[in-house]
C-alpha positions in Angstrom: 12.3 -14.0 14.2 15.3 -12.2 13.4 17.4 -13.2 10.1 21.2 -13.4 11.3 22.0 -12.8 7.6 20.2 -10.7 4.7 18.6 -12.5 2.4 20.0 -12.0 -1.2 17.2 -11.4 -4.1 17.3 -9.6 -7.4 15.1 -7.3 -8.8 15.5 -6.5 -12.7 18.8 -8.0 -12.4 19.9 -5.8 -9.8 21.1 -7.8 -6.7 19.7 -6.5 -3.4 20.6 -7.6 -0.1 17.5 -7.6 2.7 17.6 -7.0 6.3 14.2 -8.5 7.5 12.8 -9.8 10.9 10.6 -12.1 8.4 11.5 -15.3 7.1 13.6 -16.0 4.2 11.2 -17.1 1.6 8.8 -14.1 2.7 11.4 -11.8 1.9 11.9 -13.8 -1.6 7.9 -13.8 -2.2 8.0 -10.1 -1.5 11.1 -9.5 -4.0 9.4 -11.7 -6.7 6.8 -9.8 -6.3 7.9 -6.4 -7.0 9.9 -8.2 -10.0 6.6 -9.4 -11.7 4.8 -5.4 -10.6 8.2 -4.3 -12.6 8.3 -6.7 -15.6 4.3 -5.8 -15.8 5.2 -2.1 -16.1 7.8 -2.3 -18.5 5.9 -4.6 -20.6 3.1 -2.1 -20.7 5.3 1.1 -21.7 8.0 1.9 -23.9 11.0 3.7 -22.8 10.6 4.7 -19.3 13.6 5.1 -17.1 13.9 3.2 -14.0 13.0 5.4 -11.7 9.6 6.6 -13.8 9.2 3.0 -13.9 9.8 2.0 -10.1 7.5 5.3 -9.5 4.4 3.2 -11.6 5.1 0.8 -9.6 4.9 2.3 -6.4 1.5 3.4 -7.6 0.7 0.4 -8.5 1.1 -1.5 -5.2 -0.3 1.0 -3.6 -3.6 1.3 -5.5 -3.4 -2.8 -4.7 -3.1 -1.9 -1.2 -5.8 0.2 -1.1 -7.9 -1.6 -2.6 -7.5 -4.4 0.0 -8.0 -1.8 2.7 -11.3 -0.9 1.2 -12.4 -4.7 0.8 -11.6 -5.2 4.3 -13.0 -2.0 5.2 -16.4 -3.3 3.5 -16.2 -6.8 5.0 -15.4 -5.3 8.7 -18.9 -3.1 8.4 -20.2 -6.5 7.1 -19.4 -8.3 10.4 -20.4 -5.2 12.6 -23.6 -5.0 11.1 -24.2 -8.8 11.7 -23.0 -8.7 14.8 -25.2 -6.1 16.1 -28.6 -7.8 14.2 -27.8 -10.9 16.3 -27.1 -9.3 19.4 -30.7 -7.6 19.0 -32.0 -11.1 18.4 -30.1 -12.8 21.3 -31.7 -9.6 23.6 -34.7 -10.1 22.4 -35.6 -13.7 22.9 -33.4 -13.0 26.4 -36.5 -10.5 27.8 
């Protein structure tokens, strides 16, 4: 779906305006949730300027990210591993 209008949010009181081929209130969950990654940072340090801030940030979704790679990762080799146990079985009782 392809928004015929960006989607306004803001972002430490900054407006931003959002081209997106995702829905409006996925681009406003998105937006709200860098806001809350941003407030979080800011909370937790004292006098960092925007852009070391945005930086943390950054790091911080992307150690989030990662971490949900490396869940699914896990969960993937999880399946796989069932997978192949019950096609062993299923051969086995198919001799």
């Amino acid at each position: 779906m392809c928004l015929e209008k960006p989607v306004t949010v803001i972002i430490l009181g900054h407006e931003y305006r959002i081209k997106s081929d995702e829905d409006e209130e996925h681009v406003r969950d998105i937006a709200q949730f860098v806001n809350d990654k941003f407030k979080a940072i800011i909370d937790s340090t004292d006098g960092l300027s925007e852009r070391k801030t945005a930086i943390l940030v950054a790091f911080d979704i992307a150690s989030d990210y990662f971490q949900v790679l490396k869940e699914r990762d896990g969960v993937t080799g999880d399946i796989q591993g069932r997978a192949r146990v019950l096609n062993h079985q299923i051969d086995s009782v198919m001799r």
